[in-house]
Every structure is written in C-alpha cells, then in structure tokens.
PDB file as gemmi writes it, atoms N, CA and C in Angstrom:
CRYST1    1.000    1.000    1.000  90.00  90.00  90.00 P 1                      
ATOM      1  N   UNK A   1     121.864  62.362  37.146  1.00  0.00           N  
ATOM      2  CA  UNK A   1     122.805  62.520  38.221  1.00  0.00           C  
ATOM      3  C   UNK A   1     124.229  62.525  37.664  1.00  0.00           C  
ATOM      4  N   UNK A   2     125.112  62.933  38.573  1.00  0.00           N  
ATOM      5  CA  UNK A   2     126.434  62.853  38.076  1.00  0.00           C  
ATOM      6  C   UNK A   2     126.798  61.431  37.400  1.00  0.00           C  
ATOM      7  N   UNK A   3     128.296  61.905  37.145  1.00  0.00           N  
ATOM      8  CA  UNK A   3     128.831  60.381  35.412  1.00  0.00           C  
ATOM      9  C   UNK A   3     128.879  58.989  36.735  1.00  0.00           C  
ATOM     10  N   UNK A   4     128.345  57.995  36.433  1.00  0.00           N  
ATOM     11  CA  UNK A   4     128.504  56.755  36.920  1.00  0.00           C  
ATOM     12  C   UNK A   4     129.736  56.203  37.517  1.00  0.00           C  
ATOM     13  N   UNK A   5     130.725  56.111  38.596  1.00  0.00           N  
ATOM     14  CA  UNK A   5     132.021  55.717  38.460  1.00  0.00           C  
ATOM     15  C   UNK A   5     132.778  54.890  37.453  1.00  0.00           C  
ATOM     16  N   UNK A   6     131.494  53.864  37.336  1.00  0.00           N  
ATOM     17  CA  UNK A   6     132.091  52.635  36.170  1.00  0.00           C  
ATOM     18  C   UNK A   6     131.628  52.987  34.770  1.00  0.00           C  
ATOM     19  N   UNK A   7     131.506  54.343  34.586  1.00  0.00           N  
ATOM     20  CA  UNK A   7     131.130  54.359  32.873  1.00  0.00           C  
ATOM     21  C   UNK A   7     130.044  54.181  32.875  1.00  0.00           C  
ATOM     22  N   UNK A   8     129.685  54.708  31.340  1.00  0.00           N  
ATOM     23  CA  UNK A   8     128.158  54.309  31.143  1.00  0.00           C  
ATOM     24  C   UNK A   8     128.255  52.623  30.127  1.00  0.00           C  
ATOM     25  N   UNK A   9     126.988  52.239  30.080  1.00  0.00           N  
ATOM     26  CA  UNK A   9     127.284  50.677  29.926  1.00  0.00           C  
ATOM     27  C   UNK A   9     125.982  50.270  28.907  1.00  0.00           C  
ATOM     28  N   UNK A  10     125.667  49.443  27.981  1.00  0.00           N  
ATOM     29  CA  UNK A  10     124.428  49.234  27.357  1.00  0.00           C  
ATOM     30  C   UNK A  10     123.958  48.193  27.991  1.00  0.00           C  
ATOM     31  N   UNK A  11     123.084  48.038  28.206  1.00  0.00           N  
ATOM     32  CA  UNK A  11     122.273  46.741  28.420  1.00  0.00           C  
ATOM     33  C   UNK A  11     122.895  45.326  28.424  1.00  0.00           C  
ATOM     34  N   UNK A  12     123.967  45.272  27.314  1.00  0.00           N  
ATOM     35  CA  UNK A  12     124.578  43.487  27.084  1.00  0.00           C  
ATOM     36  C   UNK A  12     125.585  43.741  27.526  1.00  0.00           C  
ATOM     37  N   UNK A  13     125.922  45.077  28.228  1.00  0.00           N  
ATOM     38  CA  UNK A  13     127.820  45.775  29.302  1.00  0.00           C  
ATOM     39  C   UNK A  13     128.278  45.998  27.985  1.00  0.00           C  
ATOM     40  N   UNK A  14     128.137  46.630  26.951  1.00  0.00           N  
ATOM     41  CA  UNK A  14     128.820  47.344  26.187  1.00  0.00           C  
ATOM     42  C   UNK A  14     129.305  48.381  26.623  1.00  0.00           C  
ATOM     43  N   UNK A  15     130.543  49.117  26.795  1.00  0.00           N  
ATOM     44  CA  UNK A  15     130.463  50.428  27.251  1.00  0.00           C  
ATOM     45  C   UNK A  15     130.732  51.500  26.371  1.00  0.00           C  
ATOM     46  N   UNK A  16     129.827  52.558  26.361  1.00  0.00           N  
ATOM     47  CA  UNK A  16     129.962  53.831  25.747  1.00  0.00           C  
ATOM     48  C   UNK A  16     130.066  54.851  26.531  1.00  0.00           C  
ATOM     49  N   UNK A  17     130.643  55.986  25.318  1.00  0.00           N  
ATOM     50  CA  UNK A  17     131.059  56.900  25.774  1.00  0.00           C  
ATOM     51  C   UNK A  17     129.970  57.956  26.708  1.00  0.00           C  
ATOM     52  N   UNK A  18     130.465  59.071  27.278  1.00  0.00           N  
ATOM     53  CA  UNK A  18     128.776  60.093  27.950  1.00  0.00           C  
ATOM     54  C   UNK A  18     128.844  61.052  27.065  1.00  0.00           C  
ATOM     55  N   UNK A  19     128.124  61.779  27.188  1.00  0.00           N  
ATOM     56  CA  UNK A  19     127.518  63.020  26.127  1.00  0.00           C  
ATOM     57  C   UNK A  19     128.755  64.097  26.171  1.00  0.00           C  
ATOM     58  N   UNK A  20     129.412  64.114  26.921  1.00  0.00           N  
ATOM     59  CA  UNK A  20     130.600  65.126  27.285  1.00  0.00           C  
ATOM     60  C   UNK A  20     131.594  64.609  26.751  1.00  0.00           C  
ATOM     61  N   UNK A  21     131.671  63.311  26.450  1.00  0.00           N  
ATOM     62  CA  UNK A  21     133.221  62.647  25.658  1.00  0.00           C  
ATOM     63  C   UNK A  21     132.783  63.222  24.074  1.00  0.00           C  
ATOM     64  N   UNK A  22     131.148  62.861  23.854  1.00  0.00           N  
ATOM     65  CA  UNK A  22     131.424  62.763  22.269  1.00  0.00           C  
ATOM     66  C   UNK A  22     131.001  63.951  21.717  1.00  0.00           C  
ATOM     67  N   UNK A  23     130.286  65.128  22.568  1.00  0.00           N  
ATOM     68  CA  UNK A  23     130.996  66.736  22.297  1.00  0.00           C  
ATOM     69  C   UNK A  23     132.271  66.864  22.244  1.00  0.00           C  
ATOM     70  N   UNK A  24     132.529  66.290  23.350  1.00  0.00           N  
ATOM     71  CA  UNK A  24     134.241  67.225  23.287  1.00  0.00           C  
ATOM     72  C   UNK A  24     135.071  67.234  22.142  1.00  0.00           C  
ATOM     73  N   UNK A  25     134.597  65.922  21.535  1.00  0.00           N  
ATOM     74  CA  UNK A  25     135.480  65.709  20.214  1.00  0.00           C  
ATOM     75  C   UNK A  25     135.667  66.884  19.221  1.00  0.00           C  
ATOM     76  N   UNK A  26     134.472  67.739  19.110  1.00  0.00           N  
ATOM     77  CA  UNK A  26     134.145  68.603  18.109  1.00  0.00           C  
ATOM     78  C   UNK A  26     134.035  70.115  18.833  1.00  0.00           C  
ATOM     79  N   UNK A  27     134.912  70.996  19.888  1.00  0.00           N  
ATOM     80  CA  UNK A  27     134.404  71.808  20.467  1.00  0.00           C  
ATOM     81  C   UNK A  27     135.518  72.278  20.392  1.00  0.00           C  
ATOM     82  N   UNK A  28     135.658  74.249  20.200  1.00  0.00           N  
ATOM     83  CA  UNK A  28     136.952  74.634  19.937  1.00  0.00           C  
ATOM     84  C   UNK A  28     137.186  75.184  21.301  1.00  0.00           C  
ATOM     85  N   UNK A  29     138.121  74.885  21.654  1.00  0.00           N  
ATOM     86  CA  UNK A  29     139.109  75.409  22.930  1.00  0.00           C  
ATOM     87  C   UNK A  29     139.681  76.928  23.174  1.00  0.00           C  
ATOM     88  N   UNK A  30     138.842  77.910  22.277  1.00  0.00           N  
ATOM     89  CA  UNK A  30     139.140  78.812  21.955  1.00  0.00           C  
ATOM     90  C   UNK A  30     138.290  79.696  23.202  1.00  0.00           C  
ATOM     91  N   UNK A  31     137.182  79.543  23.570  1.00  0.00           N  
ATOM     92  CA  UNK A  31     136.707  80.082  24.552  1.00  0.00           C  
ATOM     93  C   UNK A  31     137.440  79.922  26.151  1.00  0.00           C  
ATOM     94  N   UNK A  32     137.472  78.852  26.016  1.00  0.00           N  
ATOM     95  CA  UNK A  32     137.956  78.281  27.145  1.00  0.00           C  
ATOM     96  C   UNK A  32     139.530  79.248  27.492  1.00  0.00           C  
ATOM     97  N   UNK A  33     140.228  79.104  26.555  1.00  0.00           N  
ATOM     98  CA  UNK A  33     141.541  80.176  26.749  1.00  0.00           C  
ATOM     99  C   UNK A  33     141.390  81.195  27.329  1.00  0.00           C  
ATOM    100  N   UNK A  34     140.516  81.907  26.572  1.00  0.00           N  
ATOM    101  CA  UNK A  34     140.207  83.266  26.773  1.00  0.00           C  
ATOM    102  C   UNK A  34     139.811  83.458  28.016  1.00  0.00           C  
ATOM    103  N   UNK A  35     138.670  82.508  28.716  1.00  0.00           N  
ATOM    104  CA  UNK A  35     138.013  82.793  30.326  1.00  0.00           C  
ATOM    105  C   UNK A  35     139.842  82.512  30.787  1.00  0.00           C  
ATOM    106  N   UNK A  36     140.365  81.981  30.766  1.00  0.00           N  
ATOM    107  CA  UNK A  36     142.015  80.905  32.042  1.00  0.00           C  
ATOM    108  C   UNK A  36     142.210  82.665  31.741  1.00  0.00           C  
ATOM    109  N   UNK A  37     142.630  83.153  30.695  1.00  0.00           N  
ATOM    110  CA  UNK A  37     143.194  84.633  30.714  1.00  0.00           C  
ATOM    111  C   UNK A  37     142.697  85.441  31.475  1.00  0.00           C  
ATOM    112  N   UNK A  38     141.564  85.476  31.130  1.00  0.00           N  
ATOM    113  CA  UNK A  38     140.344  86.524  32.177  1.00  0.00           C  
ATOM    114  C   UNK A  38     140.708  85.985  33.695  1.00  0.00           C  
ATOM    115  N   UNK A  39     140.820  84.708  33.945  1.00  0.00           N  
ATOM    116  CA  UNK A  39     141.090  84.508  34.901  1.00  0.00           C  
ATOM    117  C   UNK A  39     142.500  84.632  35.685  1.00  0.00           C  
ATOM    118  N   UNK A  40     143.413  85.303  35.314  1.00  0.00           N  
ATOM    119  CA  UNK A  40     144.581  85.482  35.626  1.00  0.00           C  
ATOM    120  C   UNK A  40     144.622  86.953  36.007  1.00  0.00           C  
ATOM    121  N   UNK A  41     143.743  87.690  34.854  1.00  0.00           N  
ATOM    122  CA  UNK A  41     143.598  88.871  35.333  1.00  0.00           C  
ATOM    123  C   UNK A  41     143.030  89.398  36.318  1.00  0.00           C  
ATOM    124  N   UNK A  42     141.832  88.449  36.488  1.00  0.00           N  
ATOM    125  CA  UNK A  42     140.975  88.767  37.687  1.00  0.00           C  
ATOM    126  C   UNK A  42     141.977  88.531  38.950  1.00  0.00           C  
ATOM    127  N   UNK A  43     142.958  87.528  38.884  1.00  0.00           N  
ATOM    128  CA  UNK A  43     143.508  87.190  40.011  1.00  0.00           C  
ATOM    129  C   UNK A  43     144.907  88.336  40.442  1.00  0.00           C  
ATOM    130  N   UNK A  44     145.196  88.878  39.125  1.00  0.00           N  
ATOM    131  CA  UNK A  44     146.247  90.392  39.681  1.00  0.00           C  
ATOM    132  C   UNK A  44     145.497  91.271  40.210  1.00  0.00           C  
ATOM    133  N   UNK A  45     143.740  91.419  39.977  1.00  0.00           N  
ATOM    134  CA  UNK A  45     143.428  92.920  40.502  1.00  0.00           C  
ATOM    135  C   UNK A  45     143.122  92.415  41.640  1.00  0.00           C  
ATOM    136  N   UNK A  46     143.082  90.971  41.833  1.00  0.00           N  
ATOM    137  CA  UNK A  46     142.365  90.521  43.467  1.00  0.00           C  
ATOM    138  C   UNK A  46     141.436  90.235  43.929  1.00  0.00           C  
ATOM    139  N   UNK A  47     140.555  89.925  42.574  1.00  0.00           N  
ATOM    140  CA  UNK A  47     139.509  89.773  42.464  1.00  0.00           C  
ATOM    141  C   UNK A  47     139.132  88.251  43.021  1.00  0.00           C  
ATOM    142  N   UNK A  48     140.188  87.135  42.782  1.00  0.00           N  
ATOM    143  CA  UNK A  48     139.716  86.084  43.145  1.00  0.00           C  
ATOM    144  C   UNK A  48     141.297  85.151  43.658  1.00  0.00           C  
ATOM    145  N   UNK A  49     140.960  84.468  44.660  1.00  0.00           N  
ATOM    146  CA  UNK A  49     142.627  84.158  44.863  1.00  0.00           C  
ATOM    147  C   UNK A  49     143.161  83.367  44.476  1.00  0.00           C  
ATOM    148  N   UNK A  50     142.343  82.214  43.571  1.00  0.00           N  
ATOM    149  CA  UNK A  50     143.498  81.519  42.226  1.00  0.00           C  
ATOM    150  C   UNK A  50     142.405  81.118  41.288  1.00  0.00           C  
ATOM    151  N   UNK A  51     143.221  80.384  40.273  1.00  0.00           N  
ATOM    152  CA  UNK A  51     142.458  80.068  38.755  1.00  0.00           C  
ATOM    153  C   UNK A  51     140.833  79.440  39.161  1.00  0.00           C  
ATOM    154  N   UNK A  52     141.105  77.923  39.922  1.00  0.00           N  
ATOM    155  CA  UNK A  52     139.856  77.466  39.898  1.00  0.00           C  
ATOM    156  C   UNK A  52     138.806  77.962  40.377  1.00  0.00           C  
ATOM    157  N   UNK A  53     138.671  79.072  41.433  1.00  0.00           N  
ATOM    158  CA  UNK A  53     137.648  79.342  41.951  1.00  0.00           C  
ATOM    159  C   UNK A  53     136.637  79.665  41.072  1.00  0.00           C  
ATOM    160  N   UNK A  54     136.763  80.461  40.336  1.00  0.00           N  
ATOM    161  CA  UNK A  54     134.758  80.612  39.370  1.00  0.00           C  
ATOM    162  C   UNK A  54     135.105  78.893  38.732  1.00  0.00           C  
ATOM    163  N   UNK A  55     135.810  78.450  38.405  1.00  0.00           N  
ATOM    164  CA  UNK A  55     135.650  77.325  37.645  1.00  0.00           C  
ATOM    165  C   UNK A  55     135.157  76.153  38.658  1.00  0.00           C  
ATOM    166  N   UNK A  56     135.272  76.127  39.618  1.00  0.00           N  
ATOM    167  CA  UNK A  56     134.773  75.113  40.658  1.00  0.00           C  
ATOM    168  C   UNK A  56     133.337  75.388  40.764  1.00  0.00           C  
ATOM    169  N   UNK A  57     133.048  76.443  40.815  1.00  0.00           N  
ATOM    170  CA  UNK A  57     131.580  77.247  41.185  1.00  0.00           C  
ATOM    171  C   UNK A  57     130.709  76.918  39.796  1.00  0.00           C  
ATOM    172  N   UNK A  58     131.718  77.405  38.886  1.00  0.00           N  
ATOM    173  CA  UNK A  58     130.947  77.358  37.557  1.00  0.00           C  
ATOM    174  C   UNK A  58     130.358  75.393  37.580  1.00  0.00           C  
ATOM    175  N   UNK A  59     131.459  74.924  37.766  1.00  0.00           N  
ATOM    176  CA  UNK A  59     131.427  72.905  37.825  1.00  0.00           C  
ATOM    177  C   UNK A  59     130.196  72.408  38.807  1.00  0.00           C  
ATOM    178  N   UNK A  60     130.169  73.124  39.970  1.00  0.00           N  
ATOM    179  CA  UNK A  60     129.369  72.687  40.494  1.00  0.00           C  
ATOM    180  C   UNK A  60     127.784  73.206  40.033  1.00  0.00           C  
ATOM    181  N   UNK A  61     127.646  74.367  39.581  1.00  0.00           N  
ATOM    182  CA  UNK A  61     126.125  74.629  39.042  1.00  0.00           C  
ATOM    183  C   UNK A  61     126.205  73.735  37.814  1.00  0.00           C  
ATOM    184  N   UNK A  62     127.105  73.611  37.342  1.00  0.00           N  
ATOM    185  CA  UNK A  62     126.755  72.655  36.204  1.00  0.00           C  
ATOM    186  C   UNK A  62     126.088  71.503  36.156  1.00  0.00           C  
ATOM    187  N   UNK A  63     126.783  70.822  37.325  1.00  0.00           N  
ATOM    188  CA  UNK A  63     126.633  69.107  37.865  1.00  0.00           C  
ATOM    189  C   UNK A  63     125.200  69.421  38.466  1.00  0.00           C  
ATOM    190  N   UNK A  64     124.695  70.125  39.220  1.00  0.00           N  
ATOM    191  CA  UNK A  64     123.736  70.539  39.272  1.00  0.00           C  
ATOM    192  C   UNK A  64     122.474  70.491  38.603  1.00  0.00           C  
ATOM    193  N   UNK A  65     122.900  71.603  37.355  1.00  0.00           N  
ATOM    194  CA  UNK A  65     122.282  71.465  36.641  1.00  0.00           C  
ATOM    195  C   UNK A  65     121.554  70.025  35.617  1.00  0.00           C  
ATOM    196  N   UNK A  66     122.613  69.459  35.458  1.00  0.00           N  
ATOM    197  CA  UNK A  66     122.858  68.084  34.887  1.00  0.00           C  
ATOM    198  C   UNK A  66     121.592  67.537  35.819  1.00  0.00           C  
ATOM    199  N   UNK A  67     121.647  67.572  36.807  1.00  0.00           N  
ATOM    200  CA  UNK A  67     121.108  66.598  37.527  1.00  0.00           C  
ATOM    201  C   UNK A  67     119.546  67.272  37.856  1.00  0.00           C  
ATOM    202  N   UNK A  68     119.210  68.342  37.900  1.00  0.00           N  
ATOM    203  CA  UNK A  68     117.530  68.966  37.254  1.00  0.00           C  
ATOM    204  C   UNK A  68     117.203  68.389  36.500  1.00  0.00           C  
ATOM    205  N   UNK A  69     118.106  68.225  34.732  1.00  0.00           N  
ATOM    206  CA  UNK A  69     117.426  67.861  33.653  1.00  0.00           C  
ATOM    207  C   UNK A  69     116.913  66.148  33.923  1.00  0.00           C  
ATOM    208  N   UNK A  70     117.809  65.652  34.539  1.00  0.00           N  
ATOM    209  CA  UNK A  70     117.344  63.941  35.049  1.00  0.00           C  
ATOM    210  C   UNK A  70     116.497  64.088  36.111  1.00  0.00           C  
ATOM    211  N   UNK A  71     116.236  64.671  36.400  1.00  0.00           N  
ATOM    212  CA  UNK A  71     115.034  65.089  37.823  1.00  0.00           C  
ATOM    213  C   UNK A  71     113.011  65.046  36.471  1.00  0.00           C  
ATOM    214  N   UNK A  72     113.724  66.169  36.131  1.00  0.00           N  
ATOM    215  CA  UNK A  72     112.712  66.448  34.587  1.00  0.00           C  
ATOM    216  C   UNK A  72     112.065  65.003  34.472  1.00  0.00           C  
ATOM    217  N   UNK A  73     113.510  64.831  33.219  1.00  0.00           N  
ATOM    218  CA  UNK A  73     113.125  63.860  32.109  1.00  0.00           C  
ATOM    219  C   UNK A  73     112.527  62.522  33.447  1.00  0.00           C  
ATOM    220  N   UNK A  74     112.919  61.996  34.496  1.00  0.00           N  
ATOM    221  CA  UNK A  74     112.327  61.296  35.613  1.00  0.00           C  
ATOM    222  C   UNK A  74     111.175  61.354  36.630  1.00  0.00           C  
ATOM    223  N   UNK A  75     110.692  62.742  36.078  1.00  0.00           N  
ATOM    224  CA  UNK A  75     109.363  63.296  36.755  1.00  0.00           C  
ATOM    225  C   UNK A  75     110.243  62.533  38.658  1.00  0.00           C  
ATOM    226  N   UNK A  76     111.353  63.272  38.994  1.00  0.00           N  
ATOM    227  CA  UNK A  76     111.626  62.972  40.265  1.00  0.00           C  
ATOM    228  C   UNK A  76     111.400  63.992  40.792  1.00  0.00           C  
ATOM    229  N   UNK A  77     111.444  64.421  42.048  1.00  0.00           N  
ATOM    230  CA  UNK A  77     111.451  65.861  42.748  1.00  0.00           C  
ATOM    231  C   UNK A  77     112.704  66.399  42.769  1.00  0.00           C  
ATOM    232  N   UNK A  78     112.931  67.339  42.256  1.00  0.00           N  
ATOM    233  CA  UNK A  78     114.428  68.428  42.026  1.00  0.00           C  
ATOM    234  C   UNK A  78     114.788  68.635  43.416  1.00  0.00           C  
ATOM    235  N   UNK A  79     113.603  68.531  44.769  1.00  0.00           N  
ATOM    236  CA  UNK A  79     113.977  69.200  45.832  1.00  0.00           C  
ATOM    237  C   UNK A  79     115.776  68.972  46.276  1.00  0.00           C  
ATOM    238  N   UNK A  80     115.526  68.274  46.273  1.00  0.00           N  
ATOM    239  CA  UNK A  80     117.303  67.557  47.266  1.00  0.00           C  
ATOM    240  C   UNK A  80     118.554  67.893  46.296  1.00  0.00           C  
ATOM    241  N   UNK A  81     118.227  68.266  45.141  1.00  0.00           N  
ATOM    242  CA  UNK A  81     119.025  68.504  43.986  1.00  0.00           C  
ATOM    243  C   UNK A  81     120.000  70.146  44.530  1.00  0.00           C  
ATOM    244  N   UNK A  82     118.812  70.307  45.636  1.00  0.00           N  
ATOM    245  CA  UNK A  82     119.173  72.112  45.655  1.00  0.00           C  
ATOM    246  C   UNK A  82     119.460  72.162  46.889  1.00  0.00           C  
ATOM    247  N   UNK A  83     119.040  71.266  47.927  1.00  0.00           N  
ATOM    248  CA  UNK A  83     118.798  71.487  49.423  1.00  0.00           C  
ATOM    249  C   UNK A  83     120.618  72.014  49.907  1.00  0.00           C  
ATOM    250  N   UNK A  84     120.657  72.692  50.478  1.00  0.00           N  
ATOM    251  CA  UNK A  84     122.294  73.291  51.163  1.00  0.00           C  
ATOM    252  C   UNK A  84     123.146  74.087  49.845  1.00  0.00           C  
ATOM    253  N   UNK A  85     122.973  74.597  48.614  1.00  0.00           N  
ATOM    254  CA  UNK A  85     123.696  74.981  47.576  1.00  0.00           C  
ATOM    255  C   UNK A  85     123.688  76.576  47.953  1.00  0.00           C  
ATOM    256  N   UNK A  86     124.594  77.051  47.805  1.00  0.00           N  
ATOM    257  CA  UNK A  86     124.599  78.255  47.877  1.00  0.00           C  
ATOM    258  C   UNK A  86     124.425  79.429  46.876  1.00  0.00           C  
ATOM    259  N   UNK A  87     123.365  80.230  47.412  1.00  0.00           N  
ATOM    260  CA  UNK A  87     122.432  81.112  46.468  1.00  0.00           C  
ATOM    261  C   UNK A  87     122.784  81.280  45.201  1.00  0.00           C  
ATOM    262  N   UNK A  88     124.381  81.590  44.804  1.00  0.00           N  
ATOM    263  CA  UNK A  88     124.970  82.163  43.657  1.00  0.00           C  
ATOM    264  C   UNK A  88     124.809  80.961  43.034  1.00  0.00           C  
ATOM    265  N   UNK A  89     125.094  79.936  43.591  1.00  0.00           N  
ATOM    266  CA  UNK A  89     125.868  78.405  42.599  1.00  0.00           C  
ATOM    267  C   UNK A  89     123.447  78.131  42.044  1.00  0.00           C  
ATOM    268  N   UNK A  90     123.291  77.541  42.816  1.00  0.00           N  
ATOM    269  CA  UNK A  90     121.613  77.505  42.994  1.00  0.00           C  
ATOM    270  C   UNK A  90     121.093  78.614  41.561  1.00  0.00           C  
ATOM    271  N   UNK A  91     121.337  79.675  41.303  1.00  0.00           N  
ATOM    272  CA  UNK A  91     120.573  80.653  40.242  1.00  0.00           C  
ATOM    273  C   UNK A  91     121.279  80.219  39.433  1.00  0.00           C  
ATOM    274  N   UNK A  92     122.826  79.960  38.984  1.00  0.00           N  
ATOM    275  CA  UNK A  92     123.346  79.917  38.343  1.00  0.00           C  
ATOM    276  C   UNK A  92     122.623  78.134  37.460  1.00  0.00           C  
ATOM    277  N   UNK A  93     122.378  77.289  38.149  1.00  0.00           N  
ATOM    278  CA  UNK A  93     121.765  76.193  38.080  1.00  0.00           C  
ATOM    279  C   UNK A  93     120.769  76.241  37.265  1.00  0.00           C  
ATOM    280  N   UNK A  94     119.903  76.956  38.130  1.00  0.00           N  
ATOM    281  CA  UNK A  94     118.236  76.625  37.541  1.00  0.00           C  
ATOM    282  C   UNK A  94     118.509  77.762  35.971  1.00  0.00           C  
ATOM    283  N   UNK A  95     118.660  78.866  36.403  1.00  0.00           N  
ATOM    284  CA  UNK A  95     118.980  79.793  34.782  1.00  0.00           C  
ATOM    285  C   UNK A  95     120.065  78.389  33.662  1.00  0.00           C  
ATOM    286  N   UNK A  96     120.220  77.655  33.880  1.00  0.00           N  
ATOM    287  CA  UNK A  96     121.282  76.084  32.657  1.00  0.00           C  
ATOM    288  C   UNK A  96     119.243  75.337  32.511  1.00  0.00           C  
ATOM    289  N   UNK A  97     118.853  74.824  33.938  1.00  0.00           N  
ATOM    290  CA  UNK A  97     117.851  74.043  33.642  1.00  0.00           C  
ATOM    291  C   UNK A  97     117.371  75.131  33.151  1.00  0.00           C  
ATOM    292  N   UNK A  98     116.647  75.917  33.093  1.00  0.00           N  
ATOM    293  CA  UNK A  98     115.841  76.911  32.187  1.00  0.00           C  
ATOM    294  C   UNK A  98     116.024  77.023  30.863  1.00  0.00           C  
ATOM    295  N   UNK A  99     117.337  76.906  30.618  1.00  0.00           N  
ATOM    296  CA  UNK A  99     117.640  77.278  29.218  1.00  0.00           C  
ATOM    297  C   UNK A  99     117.799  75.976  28.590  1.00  0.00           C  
ATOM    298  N   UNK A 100     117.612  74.761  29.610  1.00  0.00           N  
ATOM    299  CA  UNK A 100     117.178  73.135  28.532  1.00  0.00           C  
ATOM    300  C   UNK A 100     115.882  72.944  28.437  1.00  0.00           C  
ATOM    301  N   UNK A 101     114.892  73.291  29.572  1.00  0.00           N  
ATOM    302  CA  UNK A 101     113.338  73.509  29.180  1.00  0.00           C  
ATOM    303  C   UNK A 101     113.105  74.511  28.211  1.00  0.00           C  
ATOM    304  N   UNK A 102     113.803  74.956  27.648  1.00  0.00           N  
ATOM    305  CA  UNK A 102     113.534  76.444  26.627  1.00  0.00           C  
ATOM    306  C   UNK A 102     113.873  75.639  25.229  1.00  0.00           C  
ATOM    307  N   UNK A 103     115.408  74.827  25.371  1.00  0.00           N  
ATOM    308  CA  UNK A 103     116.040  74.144  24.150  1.00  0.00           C  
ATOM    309  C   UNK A 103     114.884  72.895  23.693  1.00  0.00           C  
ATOM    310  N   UNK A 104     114.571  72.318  24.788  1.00  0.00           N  
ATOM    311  CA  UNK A 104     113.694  71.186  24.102  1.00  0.00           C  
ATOM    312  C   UNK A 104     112.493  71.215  23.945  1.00  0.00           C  
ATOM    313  N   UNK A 105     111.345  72.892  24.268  1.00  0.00           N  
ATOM    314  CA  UNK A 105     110.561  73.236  23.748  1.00  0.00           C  
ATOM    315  C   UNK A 105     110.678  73.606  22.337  1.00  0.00           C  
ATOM    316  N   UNK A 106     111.492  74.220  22.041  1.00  0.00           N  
ATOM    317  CA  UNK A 106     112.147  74.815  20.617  1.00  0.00           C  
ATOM    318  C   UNK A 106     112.713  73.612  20.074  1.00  0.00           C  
ATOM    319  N   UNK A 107     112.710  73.156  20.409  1.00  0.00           N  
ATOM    320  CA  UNK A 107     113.610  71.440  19.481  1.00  0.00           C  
ATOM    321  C   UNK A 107     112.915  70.562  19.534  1.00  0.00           C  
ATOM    322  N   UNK A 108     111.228  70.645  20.220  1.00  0.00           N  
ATOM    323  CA  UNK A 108     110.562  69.483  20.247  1.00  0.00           C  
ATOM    324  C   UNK A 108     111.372  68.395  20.379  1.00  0.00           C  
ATOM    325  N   UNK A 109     112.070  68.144  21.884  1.00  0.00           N  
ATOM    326  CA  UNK A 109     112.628  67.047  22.252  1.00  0.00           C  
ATOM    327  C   UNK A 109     111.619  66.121  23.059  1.00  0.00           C  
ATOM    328  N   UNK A 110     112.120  64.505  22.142  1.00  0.00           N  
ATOM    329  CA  UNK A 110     111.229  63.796  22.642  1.00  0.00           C  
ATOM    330  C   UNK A 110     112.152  62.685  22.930  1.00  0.00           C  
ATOM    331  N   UNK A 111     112.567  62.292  24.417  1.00  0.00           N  
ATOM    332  CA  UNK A 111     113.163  61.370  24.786  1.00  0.00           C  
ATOM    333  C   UNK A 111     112.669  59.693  24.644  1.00  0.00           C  
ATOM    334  N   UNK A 112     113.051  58.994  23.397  1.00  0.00           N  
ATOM    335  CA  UNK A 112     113.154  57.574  23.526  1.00  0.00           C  
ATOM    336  C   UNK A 112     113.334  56.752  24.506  1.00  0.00           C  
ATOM    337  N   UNK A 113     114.506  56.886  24.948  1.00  0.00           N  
ATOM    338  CA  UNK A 113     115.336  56.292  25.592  1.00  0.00           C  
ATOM    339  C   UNK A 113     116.228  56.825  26.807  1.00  0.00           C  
ATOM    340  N   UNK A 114     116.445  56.547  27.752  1.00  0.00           N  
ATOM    341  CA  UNK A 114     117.539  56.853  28.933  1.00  0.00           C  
ATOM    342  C   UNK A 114     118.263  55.966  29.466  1.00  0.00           C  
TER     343      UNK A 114                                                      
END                                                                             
C-alpha cells in the first residue's frame, strides 16, 4: 500500500529509509527533464492544460501499481485496488504489475521478509 505517514520503522522503531529514498540516490534526472520539456510542448499545441496532468495520472497508476505488487506478495485480493480507477490510469497499472510478475520470474525473486 501507499508510504506509511510515520515512515517505515524496524521492529525495535528503528527508522529506515523506503525503496524510493534509496533509488533515488543513484538515478539520473536526465529522463525526467526531457518528459517536463515534452511536457511544455504538449501544453503550447494544447494538448494538455498544464505540467502535472500526465504526471498526476502517471502517480496515480503508479501508487496503484505499488499496491498490486503488496496485494501479490500478500496473496490479498487486488479487487478494491482497482474498484472506481479510470480505464486509462487502471491499464496503465496492471501493464507496471505485469512487468514486476515478469521481473521476478526472470530474477527468481524470493521474498524473505516484508
């Protein structure tokens, strides 16, 4: 499910970082430029009427997504994960979970711990 309000925490309240702090450390910002550009352009031909919109859309299939793979690894039911999402955000979702059931077939991922 989405990041915890209070952080993530170990067992004795240690707190560590989430998987998105200790990527970020190492990830070049170089893509990211390039879409804000694309996205400026899209917004002179009129295509969209300001910056965040695909990026909100994009955030929310993400969080989404995020929250399939803990559905998974929890043998929970995904149903409610999807219930009211709208069609575009919803494909955009399950095609992220698809491509982590694909990564941890190919990576023989075997979860220890959660």
């Amino acid at each position: 499910m989405p990041h915890p309000k209070l952080g993530y925490h170990l067992k004795d309240g240690t707190r560590v970082p989430g998987t998105t702090t200790i990527i970020g450390r190492f990830k070049d910002s170089g893509a990211l430029l390039y879409w804000a550009c694309e996205q400026g352009k899209a917004i002179e031909r009129g295509e969209i009427g300001k910056l965040y919109d695909r990026r909100d859309a994009a955030a929310e299939a993400g969080t989404i997504a995020h929250g399939l793979v803990e559905c998974h690894i929890n043998n929970d039911d995904p149903a409610a994960m999807l219930d009211g999402v709208a069609p575009d955000i919803k494909e955009k979702a399950e095609q992220a979970f698809e491509s982590y059931l694909l990564w941890a077939r190919t990576t023989n991922l075997k979860i220890i711990e959660q």
